[in-house]
N, C-alpha and C positions, 0 to 999 in steps of 0.2 A: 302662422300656426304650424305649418307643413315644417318649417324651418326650426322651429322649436322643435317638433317630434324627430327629426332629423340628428339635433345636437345632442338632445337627451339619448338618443339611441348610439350615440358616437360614446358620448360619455360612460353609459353602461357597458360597451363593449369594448372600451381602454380602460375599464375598470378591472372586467374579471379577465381581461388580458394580462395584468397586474398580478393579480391571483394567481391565474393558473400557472406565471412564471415563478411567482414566490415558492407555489407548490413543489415545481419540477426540480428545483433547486435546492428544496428542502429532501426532498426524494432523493436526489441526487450527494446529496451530503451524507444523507442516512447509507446510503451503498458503497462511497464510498470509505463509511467508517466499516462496514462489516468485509466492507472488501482489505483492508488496513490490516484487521486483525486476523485472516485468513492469510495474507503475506507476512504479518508477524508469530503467526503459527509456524509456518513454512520455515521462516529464520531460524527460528529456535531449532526444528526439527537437526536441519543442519547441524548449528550446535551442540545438540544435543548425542550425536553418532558417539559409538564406544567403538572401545577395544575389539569386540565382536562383527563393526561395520569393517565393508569395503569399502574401497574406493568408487567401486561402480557404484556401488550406493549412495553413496556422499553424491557422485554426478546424478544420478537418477534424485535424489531430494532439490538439486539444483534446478532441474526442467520443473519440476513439481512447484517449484517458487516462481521460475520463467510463467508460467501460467499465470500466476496470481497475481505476479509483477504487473500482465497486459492489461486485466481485467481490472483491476486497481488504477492503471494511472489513464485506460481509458474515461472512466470516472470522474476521477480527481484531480484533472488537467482541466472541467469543467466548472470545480467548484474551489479549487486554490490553484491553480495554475503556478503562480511564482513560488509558492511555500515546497510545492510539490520537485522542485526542479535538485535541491539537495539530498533528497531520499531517491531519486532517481540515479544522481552519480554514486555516493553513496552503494546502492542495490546493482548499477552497475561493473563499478570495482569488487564487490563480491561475488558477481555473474563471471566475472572474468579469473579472478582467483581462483574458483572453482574448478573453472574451463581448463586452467593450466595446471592442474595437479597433476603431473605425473603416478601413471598407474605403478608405478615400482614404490611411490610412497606410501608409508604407513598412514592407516587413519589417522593416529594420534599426531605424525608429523604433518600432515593436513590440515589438522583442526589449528595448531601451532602455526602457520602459516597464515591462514586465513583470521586468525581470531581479531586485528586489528579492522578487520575489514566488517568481521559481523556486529563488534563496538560503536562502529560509526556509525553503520544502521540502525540499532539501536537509538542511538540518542538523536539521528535524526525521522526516524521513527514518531519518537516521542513529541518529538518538537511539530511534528504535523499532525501528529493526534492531537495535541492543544488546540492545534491552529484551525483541524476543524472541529472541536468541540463535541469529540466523541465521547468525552468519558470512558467508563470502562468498556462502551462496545469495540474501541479500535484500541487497549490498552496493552499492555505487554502481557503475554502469555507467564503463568509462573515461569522462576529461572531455573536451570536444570539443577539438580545434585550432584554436585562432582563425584 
């Protein structure tokens, strides 16, 4: 009998073991799609700099994304780990694009420089917003008006 209440009690407690890992996971999904869409705010931002930005500012939108970048693939190195690994180079080569803009360039020669690099973030953006099935929580921010 002892042994009975013994297994039963095993079994109940690898059960909502079960749960509470499903939960943490599902939690974890959900954060990192709002974390997603806060890094593809951040992107556009960049994108979106005029004739009226600096270059300091273009850098300074760049730390603004460095922030989001950590908090995002903290996350989401838990819950796609492999999917996650392309938006990471991807968000890297634009980390560094940015890094190297010479402050004697013009925004606009800036944005021209870098635009290859915010395109591939973009579509692997996309491709891991499918993958975690954020719908429009992690979707593309509208696109800017030229």
């Amino acid at each position: 009998m002892r042994k009975l209440a013994v297994l039963v009690a095993a079994a109940l407690l690898a059960g909502s073991g079960t749960a509470m890992a499903k939960e943490n996971k599902e939690a974890d999904q959900q954060k990192a799609c709002q974390d997603l869409s806060q890094l593809r705010s951040d992107v556009s931002n960049i994108e979106q700099m005029g004739a009226q930005s600096t270059v300091g500012q273009l850098k300074q939108a760049r730390k603004d994304m460095d922030s989001s970048y950590q908090r995002f693939f903290k996350t989401a190195d838990k819950v796609a780990r492999p999917q996650t690994d392309n938006l990471k180079s991807s968000l890297d080569n634009l980390r560094s694009s940015v890094r190297n803009i010479p402050d004697t360039m013009t925004v606009e020669q800036a944005k021209s420089n870098i635009k290859d690099a915010v395109d591939q973030v973009h579509i692997a953006a996309n491709q891991l917003n499918t993958a975690l099935n954020c719908g429009a929580e992690g979707a593309q921010p509208a696109a800017p008006t030229p």
